[in-house]
N, C-alpha and C positions, 0 to 999 in steps of 0.2 A: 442388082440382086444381092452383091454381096454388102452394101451397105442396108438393105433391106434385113439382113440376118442377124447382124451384130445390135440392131437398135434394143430387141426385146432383155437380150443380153443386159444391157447396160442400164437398162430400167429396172432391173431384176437386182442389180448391184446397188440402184441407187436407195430402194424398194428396203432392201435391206438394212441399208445404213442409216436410214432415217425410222425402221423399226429398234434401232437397238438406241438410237437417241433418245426415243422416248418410252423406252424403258423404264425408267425410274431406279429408283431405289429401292432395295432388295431387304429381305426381313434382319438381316445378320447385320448389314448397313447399318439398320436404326439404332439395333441394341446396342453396338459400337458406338454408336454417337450419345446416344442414351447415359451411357456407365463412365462414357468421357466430362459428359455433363457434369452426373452426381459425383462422381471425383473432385469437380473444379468446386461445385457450391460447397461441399463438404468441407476443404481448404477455407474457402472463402469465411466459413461459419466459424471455424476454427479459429483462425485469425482475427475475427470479431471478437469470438468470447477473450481471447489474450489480450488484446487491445483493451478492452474493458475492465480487467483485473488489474492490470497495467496499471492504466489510471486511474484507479482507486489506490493501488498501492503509493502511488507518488501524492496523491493527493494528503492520502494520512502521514506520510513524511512529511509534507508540509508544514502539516500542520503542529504534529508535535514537537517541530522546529520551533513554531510559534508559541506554543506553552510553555517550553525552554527560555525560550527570549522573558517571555513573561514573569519568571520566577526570576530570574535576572533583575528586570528593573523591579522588584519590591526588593530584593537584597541593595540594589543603588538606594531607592528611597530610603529604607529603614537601620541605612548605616550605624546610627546609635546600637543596635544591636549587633549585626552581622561583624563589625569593625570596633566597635567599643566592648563591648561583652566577646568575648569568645564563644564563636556559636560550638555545638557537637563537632567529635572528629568527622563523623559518618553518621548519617541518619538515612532511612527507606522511607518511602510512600508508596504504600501498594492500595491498588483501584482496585477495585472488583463490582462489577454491575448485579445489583440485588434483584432489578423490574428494569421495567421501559419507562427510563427515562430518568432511574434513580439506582445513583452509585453509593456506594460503602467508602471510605478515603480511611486507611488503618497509619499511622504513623509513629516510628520505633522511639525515639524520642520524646520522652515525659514530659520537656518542655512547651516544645512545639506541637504535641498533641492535646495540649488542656486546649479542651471548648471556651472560646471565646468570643462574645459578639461587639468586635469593635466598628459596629456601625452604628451600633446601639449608642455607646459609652465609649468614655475615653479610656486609653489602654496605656500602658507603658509600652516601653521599647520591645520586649521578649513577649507580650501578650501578642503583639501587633504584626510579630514575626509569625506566632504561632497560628493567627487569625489569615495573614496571606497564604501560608503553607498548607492551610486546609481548606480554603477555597481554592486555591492554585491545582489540590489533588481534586476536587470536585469538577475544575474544568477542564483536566485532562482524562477523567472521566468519558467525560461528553463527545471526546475526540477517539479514543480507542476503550472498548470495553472493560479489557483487562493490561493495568501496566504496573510495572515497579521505576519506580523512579530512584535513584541511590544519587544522594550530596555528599559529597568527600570534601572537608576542608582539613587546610594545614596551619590548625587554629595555632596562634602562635607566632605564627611568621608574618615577616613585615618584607612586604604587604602581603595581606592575606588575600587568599586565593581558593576558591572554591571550583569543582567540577560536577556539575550536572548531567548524569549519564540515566538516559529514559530507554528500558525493554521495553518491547509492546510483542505479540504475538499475532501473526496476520496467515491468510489462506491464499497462496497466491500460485495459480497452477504454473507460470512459469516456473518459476522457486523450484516446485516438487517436480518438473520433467527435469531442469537441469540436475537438481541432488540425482533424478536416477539415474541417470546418462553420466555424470562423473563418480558414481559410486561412494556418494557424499550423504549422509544422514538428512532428512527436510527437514528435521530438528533446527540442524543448523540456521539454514536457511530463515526459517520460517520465525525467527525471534532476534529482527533487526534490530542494534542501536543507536541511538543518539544521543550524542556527546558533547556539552557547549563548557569552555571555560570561562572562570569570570571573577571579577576582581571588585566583590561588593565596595 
């Protein structure tokens, strides 16, 4: 009898434990999971868009490395000038995009800014400098919209020795959270250069 009494007991125990199993999840439950969720993709988005700014910013380093190198070997090639003539102490090349797909090249230099088409015709030595330096500004054009490029030589000196120093202006949101976070202007930031030395 008295194991007769305890049975209903423990079925009433078990009755219960197997209603609160399947129970489920509760409305408070979801929303927690929900807002844990959009927290994580939200990061995750985040991280995308900088990853992508990222490598556009390196990519255009690159490149204006490569237009660097490039005025370089026309200063090797057209030694008669760069090395026999004294070129400028300092001259600029400023870009400025007018349309899609066509740049402005302004160059401070009377010499190396006369229009010249030495593909047409033959040219002397200082036409021939003049005719790379302004194609050279048209295909760094192509590479950033707006640049100044500044040549420094120490016409004079043996051996002569030229510096190639290219600004460019670029929007790169890491750039602007680090200037905010160190209390640093995005100015700074935001107008990288590059610098190649070189011995025409």
């Amino acid at each position: 009898m008295r194991a007769m009494s305890q049975h209903p007991d423990i079925h009433a125990v078990e009755t219960a434990s197997a209603a609160r199993r399947m129970g489920g999840f509760s409305l408070i439950e979801v929303m927690v999971a929900l807002i844990i969720i959009a927290v994580g993709m939200l990061g995750i988005a985040k991280m995308q868009a900088l990853a992508l700014s990222t490598t556009e910013s390196s990519g255009t380093r690159s490149l204006v490395a490569i237009e660097a190198a490039s005025l370089a070997a026309s200063m090797h090639t057209n030694r008669d000038y760069w090395v026999s003539n004294p070129p400028p102490p300092s001259f600029t090349v400023n870009v400025s995009t007018t349309g899609p797909g066509s740049t402005s090249v302004t160059i401070s230099d009377a010499t190396l800014g006369a229009t010249q088409d030495c593909a047409a015709s033959a040219c002397s030595p200082s036409q021939v400098a003049a005719y790379d330096v302004q194609q050279w500004g048209a295909a760094l054009g192509q590479v950033v919209a707006g640049a100044q490029a500044t040549i420094t030589c120490n016409s004079g000196a043996v051996p002569l020795s030229c510096t190639i120093q290219i600004a460019w202006q670029e929007n790169v949101t890491s750039a602007n959270n680090s200037a905010a976070a160190a209390g640093i202007s995005s100015g700074a930031l935001n107008l990288p250069q590059y610098t190649l030395y070189v011995e025409p």
